[in-house]
N, CA and C atoms as a LAMMPS dump frame, in Angstrom:
ITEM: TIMESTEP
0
ITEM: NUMBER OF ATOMS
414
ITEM: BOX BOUNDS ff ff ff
-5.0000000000000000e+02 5.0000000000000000e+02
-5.0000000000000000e+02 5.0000000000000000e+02
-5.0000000000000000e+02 5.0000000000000000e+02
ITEM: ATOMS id mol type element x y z
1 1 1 N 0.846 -1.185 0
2 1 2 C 0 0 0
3 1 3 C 0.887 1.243 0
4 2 1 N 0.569 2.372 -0.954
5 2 2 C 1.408 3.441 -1.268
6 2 3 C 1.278 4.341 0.465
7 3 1 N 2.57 5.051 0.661
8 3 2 C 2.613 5.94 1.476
9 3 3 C 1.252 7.1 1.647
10 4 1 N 0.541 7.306 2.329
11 4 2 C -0.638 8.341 1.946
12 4 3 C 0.324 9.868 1.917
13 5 1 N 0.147 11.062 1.796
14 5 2 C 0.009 12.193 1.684
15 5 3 C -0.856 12.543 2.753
16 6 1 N -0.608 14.131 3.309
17 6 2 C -1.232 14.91 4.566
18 6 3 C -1.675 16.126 3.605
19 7 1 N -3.263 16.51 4.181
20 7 2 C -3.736 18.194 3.094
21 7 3 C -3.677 19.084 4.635
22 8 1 N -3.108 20.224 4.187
23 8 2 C -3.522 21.124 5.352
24 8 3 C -4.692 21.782 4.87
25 9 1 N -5.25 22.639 5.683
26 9 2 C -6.748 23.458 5.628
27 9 3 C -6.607 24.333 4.477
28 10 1 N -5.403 24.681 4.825
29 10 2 C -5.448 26.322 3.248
30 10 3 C -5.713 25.581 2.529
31 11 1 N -5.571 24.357 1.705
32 11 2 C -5.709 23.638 0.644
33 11 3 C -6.779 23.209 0.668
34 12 1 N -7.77 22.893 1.672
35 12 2 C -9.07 22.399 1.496
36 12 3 C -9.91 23.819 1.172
37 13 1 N -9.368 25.019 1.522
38 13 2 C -9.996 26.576 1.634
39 13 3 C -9.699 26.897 -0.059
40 14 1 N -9.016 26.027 -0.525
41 14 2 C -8.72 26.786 -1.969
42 14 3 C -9.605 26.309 -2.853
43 15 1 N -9.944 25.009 -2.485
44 15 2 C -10.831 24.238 -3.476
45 15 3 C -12.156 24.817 -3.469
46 16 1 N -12.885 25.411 -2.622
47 16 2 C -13.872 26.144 -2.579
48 16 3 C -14.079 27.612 -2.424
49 17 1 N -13.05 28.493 -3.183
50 17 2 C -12.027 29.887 -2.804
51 17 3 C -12.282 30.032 -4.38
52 18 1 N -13.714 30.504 -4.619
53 18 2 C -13.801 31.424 -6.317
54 18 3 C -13.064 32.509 -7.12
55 19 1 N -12.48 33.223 -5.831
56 19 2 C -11.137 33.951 -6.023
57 19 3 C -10.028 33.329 -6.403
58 20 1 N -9.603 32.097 -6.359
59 20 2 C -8.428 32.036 -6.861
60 20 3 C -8.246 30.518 -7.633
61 21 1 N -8.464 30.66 -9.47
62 21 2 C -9.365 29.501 -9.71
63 21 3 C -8.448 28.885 -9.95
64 22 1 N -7.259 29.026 -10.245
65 22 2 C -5.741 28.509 -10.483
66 22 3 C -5.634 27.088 -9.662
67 23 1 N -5.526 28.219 -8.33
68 23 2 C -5.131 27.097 -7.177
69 23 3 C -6.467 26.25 -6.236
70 24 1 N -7.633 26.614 -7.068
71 24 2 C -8.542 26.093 -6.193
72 24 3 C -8.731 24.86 -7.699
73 25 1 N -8.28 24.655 -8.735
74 25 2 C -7.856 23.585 -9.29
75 25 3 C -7.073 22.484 -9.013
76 26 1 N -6.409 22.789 -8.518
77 26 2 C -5.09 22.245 -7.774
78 26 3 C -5.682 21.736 -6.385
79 27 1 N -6.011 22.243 -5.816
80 27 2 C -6.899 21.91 -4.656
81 27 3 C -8.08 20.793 -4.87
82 28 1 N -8.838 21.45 -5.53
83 28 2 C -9.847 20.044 -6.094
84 28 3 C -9.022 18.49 -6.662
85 29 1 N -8.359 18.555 -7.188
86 29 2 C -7.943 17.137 -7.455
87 29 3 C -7.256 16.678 -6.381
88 30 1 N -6.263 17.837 -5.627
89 30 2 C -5.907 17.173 -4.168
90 30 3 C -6.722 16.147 -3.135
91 31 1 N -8.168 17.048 -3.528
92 31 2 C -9.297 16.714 -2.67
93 31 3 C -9.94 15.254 -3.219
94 32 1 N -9.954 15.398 -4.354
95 32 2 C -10.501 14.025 -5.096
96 32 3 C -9.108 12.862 -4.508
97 33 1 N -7.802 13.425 -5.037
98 33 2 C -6.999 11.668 -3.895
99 33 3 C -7.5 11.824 -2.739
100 34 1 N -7.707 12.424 -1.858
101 34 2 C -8.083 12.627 -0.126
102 34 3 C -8.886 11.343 -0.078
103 35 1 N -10.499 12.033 -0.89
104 35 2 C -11.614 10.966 -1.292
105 35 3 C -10.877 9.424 -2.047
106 36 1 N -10.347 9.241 -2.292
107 36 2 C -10.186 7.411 -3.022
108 36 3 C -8.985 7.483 -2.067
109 37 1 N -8.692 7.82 -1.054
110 37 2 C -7.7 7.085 0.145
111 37 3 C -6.461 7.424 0.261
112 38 1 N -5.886 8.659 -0.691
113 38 2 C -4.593 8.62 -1.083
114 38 3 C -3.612 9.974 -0.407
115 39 1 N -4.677 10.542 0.546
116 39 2 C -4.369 11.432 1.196
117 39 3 C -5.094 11.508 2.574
118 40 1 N -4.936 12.445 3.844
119 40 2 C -5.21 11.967 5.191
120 40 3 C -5.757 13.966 5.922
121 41 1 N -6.538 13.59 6.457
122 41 2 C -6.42 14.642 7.074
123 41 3 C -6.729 14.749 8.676
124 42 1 N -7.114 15.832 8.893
125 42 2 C -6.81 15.342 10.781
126 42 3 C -8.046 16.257 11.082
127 43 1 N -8.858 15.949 12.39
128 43 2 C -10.215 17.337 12.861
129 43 3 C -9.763 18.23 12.908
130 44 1 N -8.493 18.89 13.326
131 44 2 C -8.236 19.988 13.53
132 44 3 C -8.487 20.68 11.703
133 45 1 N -7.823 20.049 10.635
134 45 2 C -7.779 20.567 9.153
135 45 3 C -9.659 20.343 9.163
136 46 1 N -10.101 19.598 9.152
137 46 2 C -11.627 20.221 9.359
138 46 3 C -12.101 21.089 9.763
139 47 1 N -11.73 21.53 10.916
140 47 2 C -12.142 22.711 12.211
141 47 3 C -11.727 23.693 11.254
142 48 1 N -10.539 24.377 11.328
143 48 2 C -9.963 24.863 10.313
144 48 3 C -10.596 25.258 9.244
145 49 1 N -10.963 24.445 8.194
146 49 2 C -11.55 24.486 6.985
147 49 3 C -12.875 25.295 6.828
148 50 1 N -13.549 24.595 8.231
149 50 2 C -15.055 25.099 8.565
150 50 3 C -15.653 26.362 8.735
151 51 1 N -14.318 26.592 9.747
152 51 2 C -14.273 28.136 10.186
153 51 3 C -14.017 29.39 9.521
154 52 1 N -13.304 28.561 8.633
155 52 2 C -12.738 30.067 7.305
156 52 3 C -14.316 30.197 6.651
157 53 1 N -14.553 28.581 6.168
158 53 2 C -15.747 29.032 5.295
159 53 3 C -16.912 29.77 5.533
160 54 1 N -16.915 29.951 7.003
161 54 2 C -18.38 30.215 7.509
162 54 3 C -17.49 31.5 7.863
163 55 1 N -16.571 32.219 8.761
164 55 2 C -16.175 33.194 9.393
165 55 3 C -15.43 34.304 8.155
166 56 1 N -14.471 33.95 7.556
167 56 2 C -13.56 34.248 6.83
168 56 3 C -13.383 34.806 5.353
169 57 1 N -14.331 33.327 4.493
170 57 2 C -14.655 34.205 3.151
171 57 3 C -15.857 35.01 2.589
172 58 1 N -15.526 35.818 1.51
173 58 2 C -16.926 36.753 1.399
174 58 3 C -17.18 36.434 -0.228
175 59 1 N -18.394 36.349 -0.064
176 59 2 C -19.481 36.337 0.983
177 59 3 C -19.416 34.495 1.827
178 60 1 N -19.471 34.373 3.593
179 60 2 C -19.325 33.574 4.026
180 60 3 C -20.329 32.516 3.47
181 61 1 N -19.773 31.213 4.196
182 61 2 C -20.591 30.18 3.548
183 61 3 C -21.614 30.108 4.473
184 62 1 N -22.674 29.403 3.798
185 62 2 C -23.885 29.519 4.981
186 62 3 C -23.733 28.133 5.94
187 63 1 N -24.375 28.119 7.291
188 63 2 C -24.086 26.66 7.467
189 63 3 C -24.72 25.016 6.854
190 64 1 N -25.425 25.486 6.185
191 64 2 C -25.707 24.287 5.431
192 64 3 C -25.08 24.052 4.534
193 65 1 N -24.354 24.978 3.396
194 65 2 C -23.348 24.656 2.397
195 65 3 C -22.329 24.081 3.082
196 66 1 N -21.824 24.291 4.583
197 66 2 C -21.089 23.97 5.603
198 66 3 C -20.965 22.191 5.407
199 67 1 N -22.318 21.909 5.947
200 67 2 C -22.638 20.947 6.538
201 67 3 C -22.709 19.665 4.892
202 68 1 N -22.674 20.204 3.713
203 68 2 C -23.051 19.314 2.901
204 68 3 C -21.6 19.175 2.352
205 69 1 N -20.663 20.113 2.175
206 69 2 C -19.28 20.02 2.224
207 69 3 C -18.807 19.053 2.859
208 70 1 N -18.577 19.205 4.025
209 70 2 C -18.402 18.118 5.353
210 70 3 C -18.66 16.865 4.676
211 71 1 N -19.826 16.623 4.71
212 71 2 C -20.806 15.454 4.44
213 71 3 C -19.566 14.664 2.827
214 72 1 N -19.792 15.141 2.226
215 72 2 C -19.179 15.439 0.521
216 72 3 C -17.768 15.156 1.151
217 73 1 N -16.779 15.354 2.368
218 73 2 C -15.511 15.163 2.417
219 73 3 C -15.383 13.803 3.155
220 74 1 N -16.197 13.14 3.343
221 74 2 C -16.46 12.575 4.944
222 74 3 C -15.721 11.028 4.283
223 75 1 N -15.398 10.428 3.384
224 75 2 C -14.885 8.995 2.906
225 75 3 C -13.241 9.527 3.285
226 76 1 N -12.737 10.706 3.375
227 76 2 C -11.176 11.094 3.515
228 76 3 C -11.102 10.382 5.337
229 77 1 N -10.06 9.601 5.264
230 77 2 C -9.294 9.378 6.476
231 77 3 C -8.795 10.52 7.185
232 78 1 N -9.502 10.374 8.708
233 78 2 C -9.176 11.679 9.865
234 78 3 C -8.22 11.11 10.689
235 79 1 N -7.335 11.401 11.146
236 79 2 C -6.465 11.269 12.337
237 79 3 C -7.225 11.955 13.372
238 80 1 N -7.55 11.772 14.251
239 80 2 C -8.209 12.389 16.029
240 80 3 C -7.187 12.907 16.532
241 81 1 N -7.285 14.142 17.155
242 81 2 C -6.191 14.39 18.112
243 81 3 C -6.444 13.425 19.63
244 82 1 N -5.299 13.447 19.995
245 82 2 C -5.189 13.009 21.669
246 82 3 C -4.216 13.587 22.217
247 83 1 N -3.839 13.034 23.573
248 83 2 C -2.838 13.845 24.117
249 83 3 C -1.123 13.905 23.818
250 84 1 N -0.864 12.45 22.882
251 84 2 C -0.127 12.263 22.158
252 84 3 C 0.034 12.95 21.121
253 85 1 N -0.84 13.445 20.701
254 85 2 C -0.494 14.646 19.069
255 85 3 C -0.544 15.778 19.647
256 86 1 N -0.775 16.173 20.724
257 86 2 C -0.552 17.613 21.673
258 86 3 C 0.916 17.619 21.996
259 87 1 N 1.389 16.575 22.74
260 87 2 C 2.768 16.316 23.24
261 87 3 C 3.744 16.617 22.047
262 88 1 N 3.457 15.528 20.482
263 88 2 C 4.108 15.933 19.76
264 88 3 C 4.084 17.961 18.77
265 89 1 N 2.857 18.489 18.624
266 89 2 C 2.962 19.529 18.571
267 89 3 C 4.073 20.422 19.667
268 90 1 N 3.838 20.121 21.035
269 90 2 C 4.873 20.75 21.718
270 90 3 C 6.437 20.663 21.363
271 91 1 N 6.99 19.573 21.286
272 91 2 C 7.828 19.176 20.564
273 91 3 C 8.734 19.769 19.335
274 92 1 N 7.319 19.589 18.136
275 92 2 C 7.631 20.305 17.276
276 92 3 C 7.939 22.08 17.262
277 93 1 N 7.374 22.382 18.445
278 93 2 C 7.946 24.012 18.207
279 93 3 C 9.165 24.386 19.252
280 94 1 N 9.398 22.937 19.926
281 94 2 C 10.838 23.278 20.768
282 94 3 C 11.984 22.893 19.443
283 95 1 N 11.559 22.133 18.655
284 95 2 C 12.597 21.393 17.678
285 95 3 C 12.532 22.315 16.407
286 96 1 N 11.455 23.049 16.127
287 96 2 C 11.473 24.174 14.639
288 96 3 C 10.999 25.48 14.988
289 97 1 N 10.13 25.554 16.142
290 97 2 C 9.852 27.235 16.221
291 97 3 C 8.306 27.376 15.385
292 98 1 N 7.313 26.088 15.013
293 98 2 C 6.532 26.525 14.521
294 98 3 C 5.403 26.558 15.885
295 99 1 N 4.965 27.118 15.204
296 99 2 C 3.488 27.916 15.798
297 99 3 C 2.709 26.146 16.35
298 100 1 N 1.945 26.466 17.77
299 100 2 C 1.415 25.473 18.073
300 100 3 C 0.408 24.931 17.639
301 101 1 N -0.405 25.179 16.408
302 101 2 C -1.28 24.345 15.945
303 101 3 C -0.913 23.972 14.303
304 102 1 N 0.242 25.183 14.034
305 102 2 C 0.904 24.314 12.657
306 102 3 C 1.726 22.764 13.651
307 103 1 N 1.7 22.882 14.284
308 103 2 C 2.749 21.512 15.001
309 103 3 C 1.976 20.292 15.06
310 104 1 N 0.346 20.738 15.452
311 104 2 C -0.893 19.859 15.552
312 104 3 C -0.715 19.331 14.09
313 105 1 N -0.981 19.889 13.467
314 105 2 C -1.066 19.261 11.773
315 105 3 C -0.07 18.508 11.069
316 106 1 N 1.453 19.007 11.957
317 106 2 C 2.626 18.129 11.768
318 106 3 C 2.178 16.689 12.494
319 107 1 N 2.21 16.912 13.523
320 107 2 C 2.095 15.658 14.114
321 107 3 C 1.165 14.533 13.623
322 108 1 N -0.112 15.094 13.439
323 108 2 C -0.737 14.308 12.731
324 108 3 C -0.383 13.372 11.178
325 109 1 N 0.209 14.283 10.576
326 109 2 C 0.748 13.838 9.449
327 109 3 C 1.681 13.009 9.763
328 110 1 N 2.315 12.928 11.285
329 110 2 C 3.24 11.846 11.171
330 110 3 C 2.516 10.391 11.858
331 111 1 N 2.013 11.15 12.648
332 111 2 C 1.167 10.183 13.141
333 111 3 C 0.536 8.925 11.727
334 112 1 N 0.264 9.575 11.096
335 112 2 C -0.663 8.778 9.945
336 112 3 C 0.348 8.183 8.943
337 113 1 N 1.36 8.276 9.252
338 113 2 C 2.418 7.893 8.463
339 113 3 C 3.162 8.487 6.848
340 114 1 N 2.409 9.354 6.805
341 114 2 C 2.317 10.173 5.462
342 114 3 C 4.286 11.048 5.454
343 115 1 N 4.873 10.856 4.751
344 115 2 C 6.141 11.918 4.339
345 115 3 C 5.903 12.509 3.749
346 116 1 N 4.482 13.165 3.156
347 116 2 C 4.252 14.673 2.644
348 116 3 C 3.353 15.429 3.387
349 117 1 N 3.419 16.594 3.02
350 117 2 C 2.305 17.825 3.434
351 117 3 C 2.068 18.732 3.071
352 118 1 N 1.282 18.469 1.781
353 118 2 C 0.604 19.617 1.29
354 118 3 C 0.149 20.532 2.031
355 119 1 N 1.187 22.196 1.992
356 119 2 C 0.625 22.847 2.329
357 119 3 C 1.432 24.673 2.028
358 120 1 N 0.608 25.283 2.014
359 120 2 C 0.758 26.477 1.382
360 120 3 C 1.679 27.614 2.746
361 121 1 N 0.921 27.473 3.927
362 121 2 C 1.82 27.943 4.924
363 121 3 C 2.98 27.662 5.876
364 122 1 N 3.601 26.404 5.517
365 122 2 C 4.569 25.95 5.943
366 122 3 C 5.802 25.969 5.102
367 123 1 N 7.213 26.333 5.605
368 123 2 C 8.22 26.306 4.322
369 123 3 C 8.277 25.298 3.414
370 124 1 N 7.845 25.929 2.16
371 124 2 C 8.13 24.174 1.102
372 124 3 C 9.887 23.661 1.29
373 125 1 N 9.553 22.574 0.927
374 125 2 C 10.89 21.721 1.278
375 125 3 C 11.444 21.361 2.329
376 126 1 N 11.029 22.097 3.436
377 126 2 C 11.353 21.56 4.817
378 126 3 C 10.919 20.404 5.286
379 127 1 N 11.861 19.646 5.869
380 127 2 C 11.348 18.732 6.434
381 127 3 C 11.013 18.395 8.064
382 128 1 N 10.037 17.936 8.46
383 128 2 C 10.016 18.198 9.673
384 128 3 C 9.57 16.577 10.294
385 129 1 N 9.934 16.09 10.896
386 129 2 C 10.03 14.471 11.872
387 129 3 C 10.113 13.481 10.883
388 130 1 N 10.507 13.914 9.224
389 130 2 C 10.579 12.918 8.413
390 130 3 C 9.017 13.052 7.432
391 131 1 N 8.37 14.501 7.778
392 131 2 C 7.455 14.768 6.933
393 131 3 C 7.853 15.729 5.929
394 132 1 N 7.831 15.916 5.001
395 132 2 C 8.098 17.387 4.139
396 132 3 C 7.331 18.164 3.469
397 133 1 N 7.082 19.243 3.509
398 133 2 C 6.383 20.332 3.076
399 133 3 C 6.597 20.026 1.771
400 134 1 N 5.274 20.278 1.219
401 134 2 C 5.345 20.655 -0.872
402 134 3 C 4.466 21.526 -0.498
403 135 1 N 4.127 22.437 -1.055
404 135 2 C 3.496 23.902 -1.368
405 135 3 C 3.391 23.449 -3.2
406 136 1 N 1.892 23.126 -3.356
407 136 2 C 1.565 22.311 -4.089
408 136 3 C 0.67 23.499 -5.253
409 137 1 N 0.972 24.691 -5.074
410 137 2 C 1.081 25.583 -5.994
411 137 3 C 1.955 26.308 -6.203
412 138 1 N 2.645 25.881 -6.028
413 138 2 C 4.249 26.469 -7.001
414 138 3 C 4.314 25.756 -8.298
């Protein structure tokens, strides 16, 4: 079985982001491997995702477009946080300096076994516990 791939939230925010049709292309097919198993995401990249759509973009999403989204993402594999992916977030910002809930999303991604991570706000190419950043619109 192939290694899975990790999506962070900006990337789930692009696929439904009419402003920017480039990368919300790029985003949609991300989203389609997510759906057939080939990528992973974690509640927090849900939480995340949810909150932009409803708080963040304009005009916001309503909560039922919310809720059928969700619904529409729901075959993608979640990692759960516990107190073990807290511990490792801590970790991660004594060992790189990132921010404590970019560390949540690291961890998870390692947790799930994935060596990538799509994602737009983390340095591309870095690697972090043996995961590495692609910034998957460049």
């Amino acid at each position: 079985m192939p290694v899975p791939d990790f999506l962070d939230s900006n990337v789930l925010v692009y696929a439904y982001d009419v402003g920017a049709p480039s990368k919300r292309l790029v985003a949609q097919d991300l989203i389609r491997k997510a759906v057939a198993g080939e990528i992973l995401i974690s509640t927090q990249v849900l939480a995340e995702f949810a909150a932009t759509l409803l708080h963040k973009l304009t005009p916001p999403a309503s909560p039922r477009d919310v809720i059928t989204i969700l619904d529409a993402l729901s075959p993608i594999k979640v990692i759960p946080p516990d107190g073990g992916l807290v511990r490792r977030a801590v970790e991660a910002r004594a060992a790189f300096g990132l921010h404590f809930y970019d560390g949540m999303i690291l961890a998870a991604a390692e947790r799930g076994g994935c060596k990538r991570l799509w994602s737009e706000d983390l340095n591309d190419g870095q690697q972090y516990f043996g995961v590495t950043v692609e910034n998957p619109f460049t």
